[in-house]
VOBA-1610 file (N, C-alpha, C; in pm, whole numbers, padded with zeros to 5 digits, always signed):
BEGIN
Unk+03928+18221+07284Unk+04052+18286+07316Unk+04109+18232+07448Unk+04000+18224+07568Unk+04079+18154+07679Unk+04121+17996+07696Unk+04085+17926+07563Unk+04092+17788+07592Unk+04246+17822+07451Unk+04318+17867+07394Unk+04387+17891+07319Unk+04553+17981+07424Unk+04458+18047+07497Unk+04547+18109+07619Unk+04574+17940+07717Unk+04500+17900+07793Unk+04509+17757+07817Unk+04631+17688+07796Unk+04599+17648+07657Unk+04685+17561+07585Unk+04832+17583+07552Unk+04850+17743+07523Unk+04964+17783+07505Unk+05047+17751+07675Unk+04943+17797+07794Unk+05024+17795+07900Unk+05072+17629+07923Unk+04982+17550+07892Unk+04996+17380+07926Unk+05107+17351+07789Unk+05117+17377+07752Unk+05213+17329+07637Unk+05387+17408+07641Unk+05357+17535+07689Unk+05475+17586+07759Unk+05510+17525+07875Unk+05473+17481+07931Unk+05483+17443+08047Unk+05539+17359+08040Unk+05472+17247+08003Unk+05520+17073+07976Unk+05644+17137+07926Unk+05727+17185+07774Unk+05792+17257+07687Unk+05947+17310+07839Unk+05902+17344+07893Unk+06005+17446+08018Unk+06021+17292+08076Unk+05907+17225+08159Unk+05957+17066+08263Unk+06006+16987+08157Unk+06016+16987+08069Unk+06127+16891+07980Unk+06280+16937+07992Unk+06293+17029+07922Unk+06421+17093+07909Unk+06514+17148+08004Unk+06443+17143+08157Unk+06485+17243+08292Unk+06536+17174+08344Unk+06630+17136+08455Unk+06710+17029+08517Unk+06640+17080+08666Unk+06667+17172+08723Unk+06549+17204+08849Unk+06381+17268+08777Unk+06368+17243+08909Unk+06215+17342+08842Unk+06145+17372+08976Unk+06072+17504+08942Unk+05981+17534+09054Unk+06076+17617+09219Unk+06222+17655+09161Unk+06277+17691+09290Unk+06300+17825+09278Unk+06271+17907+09189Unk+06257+18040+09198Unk+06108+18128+09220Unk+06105+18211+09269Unk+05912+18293+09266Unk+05895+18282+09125Unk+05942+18346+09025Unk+05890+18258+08872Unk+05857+18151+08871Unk+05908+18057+08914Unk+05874+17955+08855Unk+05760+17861+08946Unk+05770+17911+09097Unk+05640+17896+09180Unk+05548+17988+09159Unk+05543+18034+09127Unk+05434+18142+09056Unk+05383+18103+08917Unk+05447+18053+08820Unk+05392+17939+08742Unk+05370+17817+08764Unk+05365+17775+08831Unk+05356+17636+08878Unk+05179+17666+08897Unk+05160+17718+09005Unk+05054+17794+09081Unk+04956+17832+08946Unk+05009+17927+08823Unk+04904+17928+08767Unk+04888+17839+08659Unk+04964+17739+08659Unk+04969+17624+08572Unk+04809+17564+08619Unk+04846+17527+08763Unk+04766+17469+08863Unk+04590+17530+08847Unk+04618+17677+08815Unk+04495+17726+08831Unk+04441+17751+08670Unk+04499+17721+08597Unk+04461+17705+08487Unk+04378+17586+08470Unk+04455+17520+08499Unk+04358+17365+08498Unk+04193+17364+08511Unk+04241+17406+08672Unk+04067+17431+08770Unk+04042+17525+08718Unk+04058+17622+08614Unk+03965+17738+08516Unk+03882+17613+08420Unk+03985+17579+08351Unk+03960+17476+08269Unk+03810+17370+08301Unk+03895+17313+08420Unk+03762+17253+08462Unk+03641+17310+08497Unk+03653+17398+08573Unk+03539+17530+08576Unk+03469+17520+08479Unk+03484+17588+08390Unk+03489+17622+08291Unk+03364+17521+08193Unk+03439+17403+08201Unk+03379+17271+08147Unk+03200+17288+08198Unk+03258+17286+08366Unk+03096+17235+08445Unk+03028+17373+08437Unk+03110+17479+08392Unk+02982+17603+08385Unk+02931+17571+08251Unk+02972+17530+08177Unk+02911+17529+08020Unk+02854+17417+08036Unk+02819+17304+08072Unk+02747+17154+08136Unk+02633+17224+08217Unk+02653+17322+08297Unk+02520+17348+08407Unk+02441+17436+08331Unk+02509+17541+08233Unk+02407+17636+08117Unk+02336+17537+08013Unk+02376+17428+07999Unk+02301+17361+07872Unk+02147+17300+07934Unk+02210+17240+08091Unk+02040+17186+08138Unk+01966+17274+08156Unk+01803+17204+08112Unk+01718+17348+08220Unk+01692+17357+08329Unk+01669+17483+08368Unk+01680+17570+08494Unk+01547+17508+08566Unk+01539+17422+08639Unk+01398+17400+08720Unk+01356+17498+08833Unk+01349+17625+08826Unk+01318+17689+08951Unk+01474+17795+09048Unk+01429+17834+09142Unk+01578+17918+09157Unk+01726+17822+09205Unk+01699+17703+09236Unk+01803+17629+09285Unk+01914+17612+09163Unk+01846+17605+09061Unk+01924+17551+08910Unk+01990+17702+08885Unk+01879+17817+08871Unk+01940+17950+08822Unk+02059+17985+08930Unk+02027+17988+09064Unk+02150+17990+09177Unk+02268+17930+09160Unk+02252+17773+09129Unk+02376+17705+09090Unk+02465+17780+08962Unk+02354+17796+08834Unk+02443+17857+08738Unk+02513+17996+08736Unk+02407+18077+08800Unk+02513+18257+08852Unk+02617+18209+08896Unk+02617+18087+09040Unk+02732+18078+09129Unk+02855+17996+09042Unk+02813+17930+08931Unk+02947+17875+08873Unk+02981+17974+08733Unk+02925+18040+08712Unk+02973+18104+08610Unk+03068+18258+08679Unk+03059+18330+08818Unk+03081+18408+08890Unk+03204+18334+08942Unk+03168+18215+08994Unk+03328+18148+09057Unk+03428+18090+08901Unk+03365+18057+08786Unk+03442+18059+08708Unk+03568+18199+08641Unk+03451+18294+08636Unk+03532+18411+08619Unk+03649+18458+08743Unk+03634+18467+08864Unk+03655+18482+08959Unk+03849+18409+08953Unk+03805+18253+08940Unk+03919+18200+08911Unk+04003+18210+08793Unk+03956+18225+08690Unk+04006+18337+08571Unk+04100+18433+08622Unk+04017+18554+08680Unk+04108+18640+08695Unk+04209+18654+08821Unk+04168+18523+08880Unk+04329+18475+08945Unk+04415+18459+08886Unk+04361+18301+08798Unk+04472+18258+08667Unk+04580+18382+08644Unk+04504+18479+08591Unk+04562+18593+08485Unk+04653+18651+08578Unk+04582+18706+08704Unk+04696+18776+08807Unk+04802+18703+08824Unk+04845+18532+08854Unk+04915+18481+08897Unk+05002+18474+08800Unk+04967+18450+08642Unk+05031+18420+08521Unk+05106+18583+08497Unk+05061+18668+08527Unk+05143+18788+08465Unk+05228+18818+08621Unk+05231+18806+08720Unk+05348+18755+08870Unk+05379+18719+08790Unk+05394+18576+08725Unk+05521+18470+08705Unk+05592+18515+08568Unk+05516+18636+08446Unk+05550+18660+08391Unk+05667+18794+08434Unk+05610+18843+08543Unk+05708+18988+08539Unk+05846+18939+08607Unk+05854+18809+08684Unk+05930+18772+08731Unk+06055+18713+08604Unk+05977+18695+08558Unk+06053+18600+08462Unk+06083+18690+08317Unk+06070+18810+08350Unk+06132+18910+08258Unk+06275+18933+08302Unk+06308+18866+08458Unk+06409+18917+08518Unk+06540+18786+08491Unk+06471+18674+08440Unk+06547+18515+08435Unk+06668+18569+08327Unk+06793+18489+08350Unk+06854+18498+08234Unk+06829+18463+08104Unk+06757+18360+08116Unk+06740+18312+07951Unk+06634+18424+07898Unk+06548+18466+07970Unk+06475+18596+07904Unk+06591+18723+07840Unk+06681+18731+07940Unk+06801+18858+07915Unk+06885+18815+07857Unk+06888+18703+07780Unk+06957+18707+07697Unk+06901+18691+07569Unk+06783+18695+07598Unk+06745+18742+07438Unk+06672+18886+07461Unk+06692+18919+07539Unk+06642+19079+07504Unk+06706+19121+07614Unk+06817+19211+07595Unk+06916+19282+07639Unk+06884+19391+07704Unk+06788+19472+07653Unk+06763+19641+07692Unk+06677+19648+07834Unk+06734+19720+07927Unk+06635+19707+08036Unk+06510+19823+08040Unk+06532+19931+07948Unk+06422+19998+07925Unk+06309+19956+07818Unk+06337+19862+07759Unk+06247+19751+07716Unk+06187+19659+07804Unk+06247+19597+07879Unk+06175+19550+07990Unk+06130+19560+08092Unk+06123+19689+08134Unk+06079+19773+08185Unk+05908+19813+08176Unk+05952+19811+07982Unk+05783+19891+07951Unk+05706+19753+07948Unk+05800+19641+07916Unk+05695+19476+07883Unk+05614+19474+08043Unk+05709+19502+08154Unk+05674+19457+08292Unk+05520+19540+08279Unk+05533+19690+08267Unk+05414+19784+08293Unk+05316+19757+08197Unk+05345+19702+08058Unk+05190+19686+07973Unk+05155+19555+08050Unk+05213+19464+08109Unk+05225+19325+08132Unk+05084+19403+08232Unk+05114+19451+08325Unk+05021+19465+08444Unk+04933+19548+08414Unk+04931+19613+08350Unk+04830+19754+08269Unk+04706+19658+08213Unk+04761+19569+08111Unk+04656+19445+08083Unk+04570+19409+08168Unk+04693+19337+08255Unk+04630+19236+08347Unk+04521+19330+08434Unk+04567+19460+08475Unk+04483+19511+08581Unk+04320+19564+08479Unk+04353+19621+08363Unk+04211+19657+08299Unk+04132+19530+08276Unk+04178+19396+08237Unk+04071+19299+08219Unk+04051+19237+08353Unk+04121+19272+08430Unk+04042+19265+08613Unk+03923+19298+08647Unk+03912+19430+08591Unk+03826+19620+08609Unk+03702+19525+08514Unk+03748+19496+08399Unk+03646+19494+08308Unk+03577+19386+08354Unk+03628+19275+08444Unk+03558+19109+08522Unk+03459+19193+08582Unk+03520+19306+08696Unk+03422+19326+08825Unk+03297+19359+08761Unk+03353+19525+08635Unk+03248+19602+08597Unk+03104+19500+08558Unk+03165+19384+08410Unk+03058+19323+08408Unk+03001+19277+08512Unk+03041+19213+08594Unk+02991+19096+08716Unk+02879+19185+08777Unk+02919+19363+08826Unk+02814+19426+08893Unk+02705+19419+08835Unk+02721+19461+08701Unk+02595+19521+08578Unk+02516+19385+08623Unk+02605+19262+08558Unk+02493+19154+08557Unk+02409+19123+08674Unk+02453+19149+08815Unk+02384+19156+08919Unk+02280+19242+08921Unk+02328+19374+08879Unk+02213+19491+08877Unk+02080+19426+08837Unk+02130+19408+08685Unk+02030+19354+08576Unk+01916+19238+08693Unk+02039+19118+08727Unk+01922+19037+08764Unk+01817+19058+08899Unk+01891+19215+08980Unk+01823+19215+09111Unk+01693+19332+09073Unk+01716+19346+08941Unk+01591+19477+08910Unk+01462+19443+08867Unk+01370+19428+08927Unk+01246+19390+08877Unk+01148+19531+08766Unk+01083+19422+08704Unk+01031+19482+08583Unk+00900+19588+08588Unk+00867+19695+08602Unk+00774+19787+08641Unk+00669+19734+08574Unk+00558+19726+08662Unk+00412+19760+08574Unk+00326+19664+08652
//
């Protein structure tokens, strides 16, 4: 799902710098730029966390490296997402958005599910991230 989220943003993107005669001079559109940018380095992330889970773990240096890139992968994720729904609420406000959807109490409710999203799969990054810490700082009785 996030390499499909990805693609849609890199392909919109390219899709908008074709057709745009300026670009990048409104907070929309520096605010996508930005998570264009951080999409990428998810991307790449992303890559070297799934490259560092496939080797084996020789001891705690290897297990350290992999918590710390799979934690900074998510981490930058849910930048991505924060920055991408900024550039989205902004850009509920662009004309070419208002002119295809006219009603401002419609866009209104897009702005609030827009961030309602974004803020619960925030909640849901940290929640896991603690658990999995819990899990790995609890030693086994007996």
């Amino acid at each position: 799902m996030e390499i499909t989220g990805a693609l849609l943003i890199i392909v919109g993107s390219i899709e908008v710098i074709k057709y745009k005669q300026q670009h990048f001079t409104s907070l929309h559109g520096i605010l996508g730029v930005c998570a264009f940018i951080a999409t990428l380095i998810t991307l790449l992330n992303g890559a070297m966390t799934s490259l560092i889970t496939k080797f084996p773990s020789y001891g705690i240096t290897a297990i350290s490296l992999t918590t710390a890139s799979k934690c900074l992968h998510g981490i930058t994720g849910i930048g991505t997402l924060f920055l991408a729904a900024a550039s989205l609420h902004y850009g509920y406000n662009k004309g070419s958005f208002r002119r295809w959807i006219d009603n401002e109490h419609f866009i209104i409710v897009l702005k609030v599910f827009t961030w309602i999203f974004t803020i619960f799969v925030g909640f849901e990054f940290w929640i896991v991230l603690v658990k999995r810490i819990k899990c790995k700082n609890t030693k086994p009785m007996g």
